[in-house]
N, C-alpha and C positions, 0 to 999 in steps of 0.2 A: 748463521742461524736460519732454520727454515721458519715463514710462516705464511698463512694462509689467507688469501681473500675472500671472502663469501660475496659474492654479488648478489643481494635482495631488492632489487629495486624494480621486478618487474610487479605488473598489475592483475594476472592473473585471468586474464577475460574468458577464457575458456570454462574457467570451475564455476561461475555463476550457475545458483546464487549464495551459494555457500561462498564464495571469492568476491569478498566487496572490495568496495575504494578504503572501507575503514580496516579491513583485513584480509589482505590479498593471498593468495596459496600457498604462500611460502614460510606462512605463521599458522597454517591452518593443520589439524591432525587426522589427514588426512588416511594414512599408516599406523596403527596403534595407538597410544599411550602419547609419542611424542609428535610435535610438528616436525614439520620438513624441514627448517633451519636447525631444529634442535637434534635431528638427525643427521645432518651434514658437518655438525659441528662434532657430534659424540663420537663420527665414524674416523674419525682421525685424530681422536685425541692420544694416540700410542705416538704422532709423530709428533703432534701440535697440539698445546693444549689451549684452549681458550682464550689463557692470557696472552698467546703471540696468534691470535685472529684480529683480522679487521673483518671490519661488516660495510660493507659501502651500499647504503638502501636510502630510499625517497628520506630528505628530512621528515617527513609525518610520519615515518613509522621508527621511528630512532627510540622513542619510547619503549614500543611493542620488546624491538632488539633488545634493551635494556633486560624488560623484563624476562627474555624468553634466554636470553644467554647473560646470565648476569656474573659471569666471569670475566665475561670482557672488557678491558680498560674502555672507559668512556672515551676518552682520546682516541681509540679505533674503533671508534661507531660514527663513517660520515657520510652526512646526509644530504643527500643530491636536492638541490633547489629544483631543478627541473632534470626532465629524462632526457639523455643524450646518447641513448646507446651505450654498449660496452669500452667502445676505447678509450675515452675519458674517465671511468671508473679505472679501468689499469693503470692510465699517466697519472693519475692524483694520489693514489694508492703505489705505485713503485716510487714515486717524490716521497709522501710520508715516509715508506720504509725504509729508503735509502738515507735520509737526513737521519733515520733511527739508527739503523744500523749497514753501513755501507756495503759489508758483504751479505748481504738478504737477498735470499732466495723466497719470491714466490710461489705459492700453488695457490690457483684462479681458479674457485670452482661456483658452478651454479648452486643457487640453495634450495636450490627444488627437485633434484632428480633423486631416483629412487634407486638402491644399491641392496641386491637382495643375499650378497657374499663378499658382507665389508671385510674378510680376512685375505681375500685375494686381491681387491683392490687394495691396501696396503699394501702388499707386496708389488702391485705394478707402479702404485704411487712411487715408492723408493728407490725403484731404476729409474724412473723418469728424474727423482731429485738428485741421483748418485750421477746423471748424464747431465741436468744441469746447471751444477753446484762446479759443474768443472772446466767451464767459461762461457761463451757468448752465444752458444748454442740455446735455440727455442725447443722448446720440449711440450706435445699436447699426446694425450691418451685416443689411442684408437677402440673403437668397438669392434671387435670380429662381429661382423653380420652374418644371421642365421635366415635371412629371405630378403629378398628383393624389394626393399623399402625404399618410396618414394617420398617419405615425407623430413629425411635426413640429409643434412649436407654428406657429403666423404671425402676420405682423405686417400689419395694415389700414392703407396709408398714402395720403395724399392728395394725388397727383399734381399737384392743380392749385396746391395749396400747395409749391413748390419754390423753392428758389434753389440757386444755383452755387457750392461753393465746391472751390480746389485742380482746375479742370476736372471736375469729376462733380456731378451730382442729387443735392441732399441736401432729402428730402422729408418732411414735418408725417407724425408716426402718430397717427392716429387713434385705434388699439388697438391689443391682444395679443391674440389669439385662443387657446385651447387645442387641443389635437391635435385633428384633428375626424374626423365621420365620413367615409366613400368619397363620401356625393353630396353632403353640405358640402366636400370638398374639391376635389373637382368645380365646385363653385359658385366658388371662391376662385379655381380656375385660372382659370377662365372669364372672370374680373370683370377681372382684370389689377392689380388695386390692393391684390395681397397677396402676402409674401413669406415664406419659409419663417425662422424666428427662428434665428440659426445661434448666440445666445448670447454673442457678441463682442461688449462694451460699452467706451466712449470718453467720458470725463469728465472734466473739474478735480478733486481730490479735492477742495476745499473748496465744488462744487459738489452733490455724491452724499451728502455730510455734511452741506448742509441739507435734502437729502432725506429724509434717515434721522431727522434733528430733527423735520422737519413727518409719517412717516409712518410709523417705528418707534421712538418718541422712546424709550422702554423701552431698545432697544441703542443709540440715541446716550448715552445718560446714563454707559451700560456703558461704552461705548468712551471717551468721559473721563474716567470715574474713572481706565480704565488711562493711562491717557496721561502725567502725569507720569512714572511709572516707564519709559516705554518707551525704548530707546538708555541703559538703567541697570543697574546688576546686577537687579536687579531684573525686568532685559526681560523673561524666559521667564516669570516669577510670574505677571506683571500680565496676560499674553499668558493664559495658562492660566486663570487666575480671571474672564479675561472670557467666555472660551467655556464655561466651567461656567455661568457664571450668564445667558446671555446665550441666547433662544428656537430652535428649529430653524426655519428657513424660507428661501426663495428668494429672489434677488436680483429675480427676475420679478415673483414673486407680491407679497413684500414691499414693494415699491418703483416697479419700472417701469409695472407695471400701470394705478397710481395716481400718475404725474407729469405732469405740465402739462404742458412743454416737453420732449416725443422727438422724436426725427428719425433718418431712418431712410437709409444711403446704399445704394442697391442693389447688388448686387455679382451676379458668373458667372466664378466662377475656380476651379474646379473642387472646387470642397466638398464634402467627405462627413463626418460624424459619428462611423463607425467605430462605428456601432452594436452589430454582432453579427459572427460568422464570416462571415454572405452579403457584409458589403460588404469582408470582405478576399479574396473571391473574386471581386467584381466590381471589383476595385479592380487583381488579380494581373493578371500577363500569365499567355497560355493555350497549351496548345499547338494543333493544327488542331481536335482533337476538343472542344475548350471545356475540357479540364482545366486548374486550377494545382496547378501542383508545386510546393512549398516541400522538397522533401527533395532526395538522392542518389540513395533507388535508388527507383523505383515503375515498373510497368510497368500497362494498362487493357486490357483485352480487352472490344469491346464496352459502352464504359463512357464516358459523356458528359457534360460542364459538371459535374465535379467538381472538388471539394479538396482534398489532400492536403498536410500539414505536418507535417513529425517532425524532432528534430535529431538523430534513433539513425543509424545506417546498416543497420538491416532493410532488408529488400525488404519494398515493400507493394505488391501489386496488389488490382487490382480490375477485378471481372465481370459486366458486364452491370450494373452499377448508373449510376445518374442524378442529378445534384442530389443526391448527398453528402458530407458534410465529415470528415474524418479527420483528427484533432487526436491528436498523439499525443507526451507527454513522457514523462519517466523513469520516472513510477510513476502515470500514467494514462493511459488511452486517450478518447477524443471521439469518436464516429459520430451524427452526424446528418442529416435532411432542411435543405438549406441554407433551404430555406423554413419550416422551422418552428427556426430557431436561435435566434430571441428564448428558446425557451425552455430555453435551457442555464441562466437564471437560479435557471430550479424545480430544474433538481441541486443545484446550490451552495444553493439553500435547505436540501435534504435532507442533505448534508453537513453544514450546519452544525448540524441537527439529531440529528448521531447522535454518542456518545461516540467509536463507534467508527470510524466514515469522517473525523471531524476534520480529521485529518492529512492527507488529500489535499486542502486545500483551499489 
């Protein structure tokens, strides 16, 4: 049986101030009508329906999960006592499913990325499950990259090692790459035989568990001492005491980096990361002048390829400005260069650094 993981447990530092500590980006609706988890989970419900997702997000938002996907068995909503990175979300998460069901197949996906042609990523999804439903082979989704982006890991794969399966290329990686520089990544597009790591991973769980045996044996040993105890009263203990005692590190760096057997299916279905404010302003519709409006009242004078989101009913205009983001909740404001929005992260450092700003975080 296939099912799915949703990883929600990051914190969102970039979306501030609409991205608190009490609801981070990944519950936020930030795309139409639905959140971003509730869109992650609707885009696959042709292969997976809710009832065979898990959600592995911060204990404090185990709630939020409840109410935003309330299909999901409560027994696959677990809640990380502290953040440890991705590869202990996969080892506690392939234990469940495998005690659940021994022939379970994974698909590892982030709950926050944006998918603008969920009818094609189904279709890449299902080569990727039809290649690893058929033994110990790892399987991650490549991006075809359309420019030379630095702010992406990639994945080096080897075209002439391919086969077919579910109709699509699923091809031998050679490597991972880490984000690189402008004429490294220059080089990458050029080459044609690298794709942007969009972080979507596709496995047997009892396949990614003798990964973790042969190359973080330290949390395999973890993950079954918890094991007895888990589907027991006990579940939430053993859950907790493994991620106390169990390393911070990535699923990447930890594991895929160093696996014999990846494969890589390429994909182009409109992917984006949701990195920063810029890509929910390239992402928005605009009006003639290049503005997105996310509010009711705003008016531009003179004022081009900006953004604007408030849920107040002010009036906000804007003069003669360019390539600016105005973010504006109940008890903060957001003005930046949408090209320099990566670094909304250095406020929320400084927030978190001061007794007295805390509370706007």
């Amino acid at each position: 049986m296939v099912y799915a993981v949703i990883m929600a447990g990051g914190s969102g530092t970039r979306f501030w101030p609409q991205s608190t500590k009490a609801l981070p980006k990944q519950f936020l609706n930030l795309f139409g009508k639905n959140t971003m988890i509730q869109n992650t989970a609707d885009r696959i419900k042709e292969v997976i329906p809710q009832e065979r997702i898990m959600v592995v997000t911060n204990a404090d938002y185990a709630d939020i999960v409840k109410e935003q996907l309330p299909k999901v068995p409560e027994e696959n909503i677990v809640g990380e006592p502290v953040a440890k990175n991705t590869a202990p979300c996969v080892a506690i998460a392939a234990e469940l499913l495998y005690k659940k069901d021994p022939d379970a197949v994974m698909v590892v996906l982030p709950a926050d990325h944006h998918i603008t042609n969920p009818d094609e990523f189904l279709k890449v999804l299902k080569s990727a499950v039809a290649k690893a439903e058929q033994g110990d082979d790892l399987v991650t989704i490549g991006i075809e990259p359309n420019r030379a982006e630095t702010g992406f890991g990639y994945i080096h794969a080897d075209k002439q090692d391919s086969e077919e399966h579910a109709g699509r290329a699923v091809e031998k990686v050679q490597a991972f790459k880490e984000k690189p520089d402008a004429i490294t990544a220059q080089q990458f597009l050029d080459s044609g035989d690298y794709y942007w790591n969009s972080g979507m991973f596709i496995w047997r769980a009892d396949s990614i568990l003798k990964e973790f045996k042969r190359q973080l044996p330290d949390m395999y040993e973890q993950v079954k001492l918890a094991s007895p105890e888990l589907y027991t009263d006990m579940h939430k203990v053993s859950i907790n005491d493994f991620y106390y005692e169990c390393e911070s590190i990535s699923i990447d760096y930890g594991v895929m980096e160093g696996a014999k057997q990846v494969f890589v299916v390429p994909g182009d279905f409109g992917w984006n990361d949701v990195g920063s404010w810029t890509a929910v302003y390239e992402l928005a519709e605009k009006n003639k002048d290049g503005n997105a409006v996310q509010t009711l009242n705003a008016t531009f004078a003179g004022s081009t390829n900006n953004l604007v989101v408030s849920k107040t009913e002010k009036m906000i205009s804007f003069v003669g400005l360019e390539n600016v983001a105005f973010v504006e909740t109940d008890d903060a404001i957001l003005v930046c260069d949408l090209t320099q929005a990566q670094g909304v992260k250095e406020i929320v450092e400084q927030l978190k650094g001061s007794d007295d700003l805390k509370k706007f975080l």
